[in-house]
C-alpha positions as CSV (number, residue, x, y, z in Angstrom):
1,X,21.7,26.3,-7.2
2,X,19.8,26.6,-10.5
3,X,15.8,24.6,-10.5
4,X,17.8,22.6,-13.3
5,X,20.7,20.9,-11.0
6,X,18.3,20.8,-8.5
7,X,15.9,19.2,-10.5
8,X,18.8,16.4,-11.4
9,X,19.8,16.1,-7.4
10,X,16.3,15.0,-6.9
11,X,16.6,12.1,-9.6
12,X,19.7,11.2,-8.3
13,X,17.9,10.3,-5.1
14,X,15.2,8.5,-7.0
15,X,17.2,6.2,-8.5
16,X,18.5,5.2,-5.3
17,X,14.7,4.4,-4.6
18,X,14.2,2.6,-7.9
19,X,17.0,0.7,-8.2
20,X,15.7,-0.7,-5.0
21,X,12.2,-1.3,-5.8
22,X,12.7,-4.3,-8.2
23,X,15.3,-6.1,-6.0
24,X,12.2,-6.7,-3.5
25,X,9.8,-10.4,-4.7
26,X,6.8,-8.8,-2.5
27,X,4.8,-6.4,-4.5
28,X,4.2,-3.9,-1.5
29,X,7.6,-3.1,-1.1
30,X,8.3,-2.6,-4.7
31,X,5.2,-0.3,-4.6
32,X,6.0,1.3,-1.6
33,X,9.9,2.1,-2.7
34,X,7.9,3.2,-5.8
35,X,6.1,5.7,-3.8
36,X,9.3,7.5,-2.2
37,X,10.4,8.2,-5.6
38,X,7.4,9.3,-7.2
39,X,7.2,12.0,-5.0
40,X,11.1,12.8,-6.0
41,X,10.4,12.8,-9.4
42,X,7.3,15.0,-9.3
43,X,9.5,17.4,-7.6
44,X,11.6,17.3,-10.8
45,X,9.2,17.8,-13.4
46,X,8.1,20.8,-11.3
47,X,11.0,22.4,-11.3
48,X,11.1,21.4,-15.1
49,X,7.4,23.3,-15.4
50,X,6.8,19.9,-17.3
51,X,2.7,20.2,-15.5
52,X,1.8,17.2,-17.2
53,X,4.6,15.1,-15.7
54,X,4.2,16.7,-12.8
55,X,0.4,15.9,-12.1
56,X,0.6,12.4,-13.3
57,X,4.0,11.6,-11.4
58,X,1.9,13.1,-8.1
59,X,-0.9,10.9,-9.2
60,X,1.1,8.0,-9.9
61,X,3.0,8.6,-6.2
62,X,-0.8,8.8,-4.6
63,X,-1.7,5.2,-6.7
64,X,1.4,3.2,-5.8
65,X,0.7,3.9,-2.0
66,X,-3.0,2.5,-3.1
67,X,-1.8,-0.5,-4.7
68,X,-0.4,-1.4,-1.5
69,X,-3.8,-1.8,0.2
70,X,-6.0,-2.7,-3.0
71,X,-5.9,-4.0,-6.4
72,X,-9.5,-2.8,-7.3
73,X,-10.5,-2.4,-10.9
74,X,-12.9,0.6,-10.3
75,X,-9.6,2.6,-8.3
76,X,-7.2,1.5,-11.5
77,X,-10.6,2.7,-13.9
78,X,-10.3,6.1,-11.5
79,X,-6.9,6.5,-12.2
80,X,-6.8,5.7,-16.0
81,X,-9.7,9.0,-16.1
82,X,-7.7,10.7,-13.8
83,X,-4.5,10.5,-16.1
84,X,-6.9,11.5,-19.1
85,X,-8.2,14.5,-17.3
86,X,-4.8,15.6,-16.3
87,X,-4.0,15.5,-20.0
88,X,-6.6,17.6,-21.5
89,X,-6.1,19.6,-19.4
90,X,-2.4,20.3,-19.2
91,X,-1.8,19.0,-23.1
92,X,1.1,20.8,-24.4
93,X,2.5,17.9,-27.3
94,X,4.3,15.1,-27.4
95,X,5.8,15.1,-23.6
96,X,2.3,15.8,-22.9
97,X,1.2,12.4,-24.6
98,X,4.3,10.4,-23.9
99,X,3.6,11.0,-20.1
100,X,0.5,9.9,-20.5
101,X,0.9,6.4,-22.0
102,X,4.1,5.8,-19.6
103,X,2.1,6.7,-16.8
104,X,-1.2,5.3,-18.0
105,X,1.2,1.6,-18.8
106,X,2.1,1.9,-14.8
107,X,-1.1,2.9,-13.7
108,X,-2.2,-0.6,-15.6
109,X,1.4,-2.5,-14.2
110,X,1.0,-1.6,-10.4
111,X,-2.6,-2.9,-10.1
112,X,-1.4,-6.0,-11.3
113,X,-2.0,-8.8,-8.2
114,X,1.3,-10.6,-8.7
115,X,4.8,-9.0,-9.5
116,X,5.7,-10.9,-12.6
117,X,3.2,-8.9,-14.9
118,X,3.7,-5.6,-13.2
119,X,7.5,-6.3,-13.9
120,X,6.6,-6.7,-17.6
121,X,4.3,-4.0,-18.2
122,X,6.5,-1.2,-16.0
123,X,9.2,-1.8,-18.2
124,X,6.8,-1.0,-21.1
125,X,6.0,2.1,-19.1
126,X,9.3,3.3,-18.4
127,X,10.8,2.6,-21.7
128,X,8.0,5.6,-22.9
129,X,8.9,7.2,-20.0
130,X,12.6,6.9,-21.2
131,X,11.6,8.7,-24.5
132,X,9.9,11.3,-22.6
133,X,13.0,12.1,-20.6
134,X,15.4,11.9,-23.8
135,X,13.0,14.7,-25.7
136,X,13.0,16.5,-22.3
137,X,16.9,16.9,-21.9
138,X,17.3,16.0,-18.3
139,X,19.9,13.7,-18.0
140,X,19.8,11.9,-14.7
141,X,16.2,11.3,-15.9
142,X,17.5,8.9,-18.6
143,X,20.5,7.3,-16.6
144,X,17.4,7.2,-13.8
145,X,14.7,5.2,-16.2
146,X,17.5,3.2,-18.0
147,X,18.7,2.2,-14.4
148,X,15.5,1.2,-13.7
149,X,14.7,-1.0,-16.1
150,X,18.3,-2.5,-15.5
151,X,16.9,-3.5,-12.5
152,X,13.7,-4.4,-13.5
153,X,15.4,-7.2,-15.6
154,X,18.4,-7.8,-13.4
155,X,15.8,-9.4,-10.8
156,X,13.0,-10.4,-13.2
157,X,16.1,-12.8,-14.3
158,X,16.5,-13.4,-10.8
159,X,13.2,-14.5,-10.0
160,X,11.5,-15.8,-13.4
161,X,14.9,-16.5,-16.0
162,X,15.2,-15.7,-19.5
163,X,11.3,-16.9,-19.7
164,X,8.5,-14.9,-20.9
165,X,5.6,-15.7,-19.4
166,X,1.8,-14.9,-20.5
167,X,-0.3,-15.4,-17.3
């Protein structure tokens, strides 16, 4: 098996993961089904040799399992440099800054204390993230993020309605 199908197995499983993560109200099991597919999807981009994705999808795997136990400022602050150093140092164009600001956009989302505005700005995040995948090629990545955020707003409907709500 070619690093490409393999790569596309691995989403495949992820979505499973994702698709799951929005049907949950409680924020730690959203995070935590978050986690399981984070480290899925860095799996992908490695395979990819996207090194940007890669190191921020690790990094973003390592914060949601964080966000379970803490919503500290200073750890999202950590994060947001982390995701900049990973950039500079791995910059390679657009994917490279795409990447970034999805990941940056969740970084922001999963520190969020309540699951209504991490629901909001993750699908923010993944709709860059859906643009990264797109200019990628991988497509399991794209059926993964716009499954995702069909899920996102399947149960943000379920929980909140057509509503949009600023706090």
């Amino acid at each position: 098996m070619s690093d490409y199908t393999l790569s596309q197995c691995l989403i495949v499983i992820a979505i499973v993961f994702d698709i799951l993560s929005f049907q949950f109200k409680q924020k730690q099991k959203i995070v935590a089904c978050l986690s399981i597919s984070g480290v899925l999807i860095t799996s992908h981009f490695a395979l990819l040799e996207q090194w940007t994705a890669t190191i921020l999808m690790l990094l973003a795997t390592i914060r949601y399992f964080v966000t379970i136990f803490s919503h500290s400022k200073r750890i999202m602050s950590l994060f947001l440099c982390l995701n900049a150093f990973v950039l500079i140092l791995t910059f390679s164009g657009v994917l490279s800054l795409l990447s970034f600001v999805g990941s940056s956009l969740q970084t922001i989302a999963a520190f969020c204390q309540n699951d209504l505005r991490l629901r909001q700005l993750m699908l923010i995040g993944t709709s860059i993230w859906l643009i990264n995948n797109a200019v990628l090629g991988s497509p399991a990545a794209v059926v993964m993020e716009i499954l995702f955020i069909s899920s996102n707003l399947i149960a943000y409907y379920r929980y909140y309605g057509f509503v949009i709500h600023s706090k």
